[in-house]
C-alpha positions as CSV (number, residue, x, y, z in Angstrom):
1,X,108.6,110.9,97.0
2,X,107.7,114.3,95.9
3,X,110.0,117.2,95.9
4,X,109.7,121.0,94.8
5,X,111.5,123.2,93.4
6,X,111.3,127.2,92.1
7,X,111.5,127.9,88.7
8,X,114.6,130.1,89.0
9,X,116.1,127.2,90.8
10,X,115.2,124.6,87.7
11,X,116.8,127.3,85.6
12,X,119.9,127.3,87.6
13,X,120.1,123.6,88.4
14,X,119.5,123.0,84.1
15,X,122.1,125.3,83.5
16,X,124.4,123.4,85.6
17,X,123.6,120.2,84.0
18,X,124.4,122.0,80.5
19,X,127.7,122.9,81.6
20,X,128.5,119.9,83.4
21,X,127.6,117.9,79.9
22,X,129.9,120.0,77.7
23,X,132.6,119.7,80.3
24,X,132.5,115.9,80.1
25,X,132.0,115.3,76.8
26,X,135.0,118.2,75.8
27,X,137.3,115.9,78.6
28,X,136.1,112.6,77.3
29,X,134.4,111.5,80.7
30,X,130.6,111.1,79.1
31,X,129.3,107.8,79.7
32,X,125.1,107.1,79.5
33,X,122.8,108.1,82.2
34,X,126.0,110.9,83.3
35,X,123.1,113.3,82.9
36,X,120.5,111.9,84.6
37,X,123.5,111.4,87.6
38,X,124.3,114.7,87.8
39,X,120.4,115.7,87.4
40,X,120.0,113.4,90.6
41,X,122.8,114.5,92.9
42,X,121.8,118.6,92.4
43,X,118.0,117.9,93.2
44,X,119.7,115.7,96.1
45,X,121.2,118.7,97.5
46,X,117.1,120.1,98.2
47,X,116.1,116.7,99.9
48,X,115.4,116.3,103.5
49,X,115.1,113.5,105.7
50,X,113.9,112.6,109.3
51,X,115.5,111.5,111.9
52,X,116.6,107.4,111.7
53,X,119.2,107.2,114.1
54,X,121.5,109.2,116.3
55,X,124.9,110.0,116.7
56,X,126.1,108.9,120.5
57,X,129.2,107.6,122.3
58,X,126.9,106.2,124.6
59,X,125.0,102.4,124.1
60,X,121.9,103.5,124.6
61,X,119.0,103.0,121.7
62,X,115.5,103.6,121.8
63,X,112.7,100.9,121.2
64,X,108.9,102.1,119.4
65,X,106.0,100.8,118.8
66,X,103.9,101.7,116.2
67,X,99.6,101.2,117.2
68,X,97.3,101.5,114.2
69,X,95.3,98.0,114.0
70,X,94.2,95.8,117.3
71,X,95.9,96.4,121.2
72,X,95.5,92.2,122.0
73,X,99.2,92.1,122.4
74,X,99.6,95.6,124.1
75,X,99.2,94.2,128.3
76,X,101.7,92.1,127.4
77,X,104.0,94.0,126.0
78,X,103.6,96.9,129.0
79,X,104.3,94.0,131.9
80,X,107.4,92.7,129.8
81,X,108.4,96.4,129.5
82,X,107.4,96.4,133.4
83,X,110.0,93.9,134.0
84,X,112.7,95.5,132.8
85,X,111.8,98.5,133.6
86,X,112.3,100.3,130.7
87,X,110.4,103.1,129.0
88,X,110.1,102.9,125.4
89,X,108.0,105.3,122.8
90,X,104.2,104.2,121.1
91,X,103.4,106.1,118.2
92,X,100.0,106.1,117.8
93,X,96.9,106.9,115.2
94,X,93.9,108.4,115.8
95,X,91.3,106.2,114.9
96,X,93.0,103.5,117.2
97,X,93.2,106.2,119.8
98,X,89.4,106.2,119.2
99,X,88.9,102.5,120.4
100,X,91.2,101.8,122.9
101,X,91.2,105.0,124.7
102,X,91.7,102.7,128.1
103,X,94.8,100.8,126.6
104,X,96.1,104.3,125.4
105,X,95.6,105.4,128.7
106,X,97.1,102.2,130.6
107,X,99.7,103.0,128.1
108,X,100.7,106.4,129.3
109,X,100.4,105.4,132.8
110,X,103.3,103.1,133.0
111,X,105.5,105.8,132.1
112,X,105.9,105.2,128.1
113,X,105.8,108.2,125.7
114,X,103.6,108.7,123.3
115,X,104.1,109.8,119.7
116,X,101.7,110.9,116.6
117,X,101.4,108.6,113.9
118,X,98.8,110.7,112.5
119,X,94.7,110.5,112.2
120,X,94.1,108.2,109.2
121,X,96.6,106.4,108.5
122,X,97.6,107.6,104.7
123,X,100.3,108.0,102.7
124,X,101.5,111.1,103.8
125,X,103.4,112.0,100.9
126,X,100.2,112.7,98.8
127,X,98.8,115.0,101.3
128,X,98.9,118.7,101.0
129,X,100.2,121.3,103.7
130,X,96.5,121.7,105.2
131,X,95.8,118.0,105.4
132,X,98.8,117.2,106.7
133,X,98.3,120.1,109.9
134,X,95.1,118.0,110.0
135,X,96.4,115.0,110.4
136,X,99.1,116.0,113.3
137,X,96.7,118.7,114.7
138,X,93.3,115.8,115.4
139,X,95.6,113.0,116.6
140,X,97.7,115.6,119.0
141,X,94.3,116.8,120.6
142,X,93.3,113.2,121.0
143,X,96.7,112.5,122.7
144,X,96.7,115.4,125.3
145,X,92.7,114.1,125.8
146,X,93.4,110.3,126.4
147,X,97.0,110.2,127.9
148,X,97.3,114.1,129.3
149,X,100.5,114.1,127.5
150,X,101.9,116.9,124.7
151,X,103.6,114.4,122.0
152,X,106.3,116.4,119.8
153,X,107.5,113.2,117.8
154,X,105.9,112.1,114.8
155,X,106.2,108.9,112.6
156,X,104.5,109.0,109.0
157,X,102.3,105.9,108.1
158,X,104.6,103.6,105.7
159,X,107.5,105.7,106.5
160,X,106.7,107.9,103.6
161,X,107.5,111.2,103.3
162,X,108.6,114.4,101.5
163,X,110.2,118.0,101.9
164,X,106.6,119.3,102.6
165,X,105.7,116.8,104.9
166,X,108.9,117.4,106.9
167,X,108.5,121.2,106.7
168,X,105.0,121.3,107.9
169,X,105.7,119.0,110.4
170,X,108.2,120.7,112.2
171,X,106.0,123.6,111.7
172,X,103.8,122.3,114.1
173,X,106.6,121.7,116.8
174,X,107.4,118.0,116.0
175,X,110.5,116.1,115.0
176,X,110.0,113.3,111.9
177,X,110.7,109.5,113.7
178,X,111.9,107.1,111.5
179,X,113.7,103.8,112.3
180,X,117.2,102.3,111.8
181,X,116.0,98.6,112.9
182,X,113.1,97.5,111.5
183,X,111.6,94.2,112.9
184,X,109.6,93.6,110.5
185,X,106.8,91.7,113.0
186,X,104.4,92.6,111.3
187,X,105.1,90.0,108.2
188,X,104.8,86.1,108.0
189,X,107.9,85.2,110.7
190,X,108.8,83.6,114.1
191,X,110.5,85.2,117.6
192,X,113.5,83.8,116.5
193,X,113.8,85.7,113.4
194,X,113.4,89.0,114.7
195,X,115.8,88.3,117.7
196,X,118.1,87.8,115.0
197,X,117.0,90.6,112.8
198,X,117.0,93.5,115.5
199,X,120.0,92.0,118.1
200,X,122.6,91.6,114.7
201,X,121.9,95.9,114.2
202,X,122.0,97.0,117.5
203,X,124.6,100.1,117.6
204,X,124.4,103.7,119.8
205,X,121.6,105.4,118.6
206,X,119.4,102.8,117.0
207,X,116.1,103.1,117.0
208,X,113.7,100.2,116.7
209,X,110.3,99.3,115.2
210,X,108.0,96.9,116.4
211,X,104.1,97.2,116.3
212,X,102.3,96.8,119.3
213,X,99.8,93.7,117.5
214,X,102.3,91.6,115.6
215,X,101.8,88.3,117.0
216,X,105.3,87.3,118.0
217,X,106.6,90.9,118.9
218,X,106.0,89.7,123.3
219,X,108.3,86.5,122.6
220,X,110.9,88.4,120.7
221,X,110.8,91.1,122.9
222,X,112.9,89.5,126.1
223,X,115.4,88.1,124.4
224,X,116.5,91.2,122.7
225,X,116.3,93.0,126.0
226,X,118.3,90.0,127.5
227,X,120.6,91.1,124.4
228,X,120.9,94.9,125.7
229,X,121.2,94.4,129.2
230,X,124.1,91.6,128.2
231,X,125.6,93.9,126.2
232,X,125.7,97.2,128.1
233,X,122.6,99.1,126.6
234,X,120.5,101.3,128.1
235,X,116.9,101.5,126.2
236,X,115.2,104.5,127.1
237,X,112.2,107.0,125.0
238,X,113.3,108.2,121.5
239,X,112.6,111.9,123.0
240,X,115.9,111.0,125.6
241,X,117.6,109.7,122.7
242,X,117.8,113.3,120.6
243,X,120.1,115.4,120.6
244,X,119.7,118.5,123.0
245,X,121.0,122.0,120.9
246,X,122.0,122.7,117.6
247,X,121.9,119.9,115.4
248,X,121.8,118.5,111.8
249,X,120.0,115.6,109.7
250,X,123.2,113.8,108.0
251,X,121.3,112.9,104.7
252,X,123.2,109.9,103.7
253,X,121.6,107.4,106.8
254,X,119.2,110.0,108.3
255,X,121.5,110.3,111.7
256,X,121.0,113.2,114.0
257,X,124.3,114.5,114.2
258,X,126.0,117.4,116.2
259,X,127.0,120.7,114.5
């Protein structure tokens, strides 16, 4: 990740860390790497983060899907979805956008939202301010186009970001989406393993990543919304999920928190 910071605040923080030193060494609390600790934990204090979860009394969680390669498994997924009759969040890239406009469309029709997971697909985090508006700005258009809807969440490729990432994307009116549950469908695994791996992390407030092509995401899926219904959870959009008003980013686990 990359992080800035002003010269009269690298002044400050050094002068800090000179202080700090002498204090621990004069009290006999130096130990190696104490430096680079303390170095760590000021720049800390600068960091931002997206959203991963959110703070709730209520058991309800969100499930995503991220689109970026192939849409074979999507019809499926949408009459499973149908089913249950629950509305969930696809996050979605342009280029894909580009060659299943119908699927994005079919998408949007059954009542799902749809988020920005940018135009190209790249590492974010290496990206300056003006490529980044691109990337938000050219997938956004191509989301009002297909689905007639005005997406405000955003997911970066890889889950990358930084503090300019995050700044100039709520610049543009969007929050950051990341994930507390990942499914990890997309690797070398069975149904069974990602019922296990999603249903043992369930909590208020989760949010959940799938991909809309992994080839077992459809079998998994059922069971794990057996698992909610079972268990008294409500799956709805990530967008229902936020909090409404003032708000903060807790920066130890990314959850949305109340002020």
């Amino acid at each position: 990740m990359m992080f800035f910071i002003s010269k009269r605040k690298l002044f400050l923080v050094t002068g800090i860390v000179l202080v700090l030193a002498i204090i621990a060494t004069s009290t006999q609390l130096w130990v190696p790497g104490r430096t680079r600790q303390v170095v760590s934990t000021l720049l800390n204090l600068n960091r931002k983060v997206p959203i991963y979860c959110v703070q709730t009394d209520e058991k309800r969680i969100a499930i995503s899907f991220d689109a970026a390669w192939g849409a074979d498994q999507t019809d499926e997924l949408l009459t499973i979805l149908d089913e249950y009759d629950i509305k969930t969040t696809f996050f979605l890239v342009a280029f894909w956008l580009e060659r299943y406009p119908e699927v994005a469309a079919r998408i949007a029709a059954a009542g799902h939202e749809i988020g920005n997971h940018s135009a190209t697909h790249p590492h974010m985090s290496s990206l300056s301010a003006e490529q980044i508006q691109f990337e938000l700005q050219r997938t956004h258009q191509l989301i009002k186009e297909t689905t007639q809807q005005e997406a405000n969440l955003f997911r970066p490729p890889f889950g990358e970001y930084n503090n300019l990432l995050l700044d100039t994307v709520e610049q543009l009116g969007y929050h950051t989406i990341q994930w507390s549950i990942d499914s990890l469908d997309w690797r070398p695994t069975t149904p069974a393993d990602i019922v296990q791996r999603v249903t043992s992390k369930i909590a208020p407030g989760a949010i959940v990543l799938f991909h809309n092509n992994a080839e077992h995401t459809p079998a998994a899926l059922r069971p794990i919304l057996d698992y909610c219904r079972q268990e008294g959870y409500e799956v709805v959009p990530i967008s229902e999920l936020l909090l409404k008003g003032d708000y903060y980013i807790d920066k130890s686990n990314g959850m949305m928190r109340p002020k």
